[in-house]
C-alpha positions in Angstrom: 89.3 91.0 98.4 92.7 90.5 96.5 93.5 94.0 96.6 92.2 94.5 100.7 94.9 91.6 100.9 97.5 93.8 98.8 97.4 96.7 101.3 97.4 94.4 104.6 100.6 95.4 105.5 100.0 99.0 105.1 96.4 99.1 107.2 99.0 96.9 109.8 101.4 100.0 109.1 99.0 102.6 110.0 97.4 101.1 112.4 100.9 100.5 114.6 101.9 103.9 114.0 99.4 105.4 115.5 99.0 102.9 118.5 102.8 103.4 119.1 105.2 104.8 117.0 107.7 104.7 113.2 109.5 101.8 114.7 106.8 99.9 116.1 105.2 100.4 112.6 108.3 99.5 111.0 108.2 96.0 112.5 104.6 95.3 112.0 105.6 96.1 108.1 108.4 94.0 107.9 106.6 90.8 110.0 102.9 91.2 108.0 105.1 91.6 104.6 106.8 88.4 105.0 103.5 86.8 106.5 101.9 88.1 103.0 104.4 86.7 100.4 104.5 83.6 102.1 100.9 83.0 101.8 101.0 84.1 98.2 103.8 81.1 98.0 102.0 78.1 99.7 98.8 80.1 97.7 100.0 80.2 94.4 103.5 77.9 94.7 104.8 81.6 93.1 105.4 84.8 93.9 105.8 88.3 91.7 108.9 89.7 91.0 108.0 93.1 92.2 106.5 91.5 95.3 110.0 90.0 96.1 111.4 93.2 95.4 109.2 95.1 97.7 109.9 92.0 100.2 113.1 92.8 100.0 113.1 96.5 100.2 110.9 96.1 103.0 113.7 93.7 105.0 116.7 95.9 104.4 115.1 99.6 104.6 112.9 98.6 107.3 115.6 97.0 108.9 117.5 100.0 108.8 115.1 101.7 110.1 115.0 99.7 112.9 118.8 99.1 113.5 120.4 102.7 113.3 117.0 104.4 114.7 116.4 106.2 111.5 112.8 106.6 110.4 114.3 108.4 106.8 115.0 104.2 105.3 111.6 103.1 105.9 110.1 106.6 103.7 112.2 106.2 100.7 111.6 102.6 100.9 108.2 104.3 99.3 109.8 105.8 96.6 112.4 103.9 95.6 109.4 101.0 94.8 107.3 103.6 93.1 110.3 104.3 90.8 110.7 101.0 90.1 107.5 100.4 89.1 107.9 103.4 87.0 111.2 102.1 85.4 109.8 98.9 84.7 106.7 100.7 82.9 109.0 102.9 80.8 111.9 100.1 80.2 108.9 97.8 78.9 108.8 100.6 76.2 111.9 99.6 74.6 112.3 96.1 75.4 110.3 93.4 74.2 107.2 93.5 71.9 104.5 94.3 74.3 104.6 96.9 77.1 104.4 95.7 80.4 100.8 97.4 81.0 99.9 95.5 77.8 100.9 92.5 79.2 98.4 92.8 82.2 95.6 93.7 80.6 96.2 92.7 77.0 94.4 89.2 77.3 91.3 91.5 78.3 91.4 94.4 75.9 92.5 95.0 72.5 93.9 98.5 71.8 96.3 100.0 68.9 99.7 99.9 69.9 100.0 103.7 69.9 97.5 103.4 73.1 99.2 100.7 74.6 102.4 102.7 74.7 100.7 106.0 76.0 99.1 104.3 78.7 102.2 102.5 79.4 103.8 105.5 79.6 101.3 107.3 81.8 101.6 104.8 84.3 105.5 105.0 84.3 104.9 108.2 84.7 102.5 108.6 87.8 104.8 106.1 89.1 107.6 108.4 88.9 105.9 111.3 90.0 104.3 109.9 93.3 107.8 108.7 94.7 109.3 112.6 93.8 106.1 113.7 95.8 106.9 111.0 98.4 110.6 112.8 98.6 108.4 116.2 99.3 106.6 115.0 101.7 109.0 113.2 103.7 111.4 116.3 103.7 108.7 119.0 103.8 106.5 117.9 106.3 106.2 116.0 109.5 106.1 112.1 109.9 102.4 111.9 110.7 101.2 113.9 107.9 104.1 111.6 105.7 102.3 108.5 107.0 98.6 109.8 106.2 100.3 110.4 103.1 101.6 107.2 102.5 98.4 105.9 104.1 95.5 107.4 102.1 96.7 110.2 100.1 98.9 107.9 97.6 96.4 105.4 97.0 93.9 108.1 96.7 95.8 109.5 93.5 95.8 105.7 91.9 92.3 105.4 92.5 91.7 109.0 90.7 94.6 108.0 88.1 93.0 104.9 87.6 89.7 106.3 86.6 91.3 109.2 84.1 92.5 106.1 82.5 89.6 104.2 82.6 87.8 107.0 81.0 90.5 107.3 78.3 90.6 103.7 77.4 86.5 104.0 77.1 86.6 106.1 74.1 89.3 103.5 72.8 87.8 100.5 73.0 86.4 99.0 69.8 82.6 98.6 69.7 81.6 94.3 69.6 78.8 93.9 66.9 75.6 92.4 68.8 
């Protein structure tokens, strides 16, 4: 349910694009964003830095989008998050004692550091990757096959990530003695 919740504003995305058009979608993203962080707020009384980040690149992108007619802010809004998320992955390599990936799932799962900092950096690195493919698309194809991209094809390859890393934590994980 929490991650249906997580990708409201880009089902209300999708859905507004193809009813009307970028712009149209645009606004839907911006309105459903805010309407999602502030639930989290009177939710949880906090809210995730990267989800005031993306609230914020949402706002001013989007709103540029918007105000100069310009559907090029709202796609690199995509890929500037995604390297963000990537930067804070590989930055967490360097600063700190534990890796931010480590820091998620550490209270669940004890690994060697040497696998926390490979998986760290795998995720840093898909991250990176999907908003340099995010640049392809935008530039190499049309804005209907950009948002099917955005849409399906970019959580598709975290879903398949996600399972290449599930099977390479598997053979990691320490067996518990009955």
């Amino acid at each position: 349910m929490k991650q249906l919740f997580e990708f409201f504003p880009i089902i209300l995305f999708f859905i507004a694009y193809k009813f009307y058009d970028i712009y149209v979608a645009t606004a839907v993203v911006i309105v459903s964003t805010i309407l999602q962080v502030t639930y989290i707020w009177f939710k949880h009384r906090k809210v995730g830095t990267m989800q005031l980040i993306t609230l914020g690149l949402v706002v001013v992108m989007g709103g540029a989008t918007l105000y100069l007619q310009d559907e090029q802010f709202i796609k690199w809004k995509f890929s500037i998050i995604e390297w963000l998320f990537g930067s804070a992955f590989l930055g967490s390599q360097f600063i700190g004692k534990k890796t931010f990936i480590e820091k998620m799932m550490g209270s669940n799962l004890t690994l060697p550091d040497i696998i926390w900092r490979r998986l760290n950096l795998s995720w840093a690195s898909f991250f990176i990757s999907v908003g340099f493919i995010n640049v392809f698309v935008m530039y190499n194809y049309n804005t209907d096959d950009w948002v099917t991209f955005k849409t399906f094809i970019a959580p598709a390859l975290m879903l398949v990530f996600m399972v290449v890393q599930m099977v390479f934590l598997y053979k990691h994980i320490p067996e518990t003695e009955e």
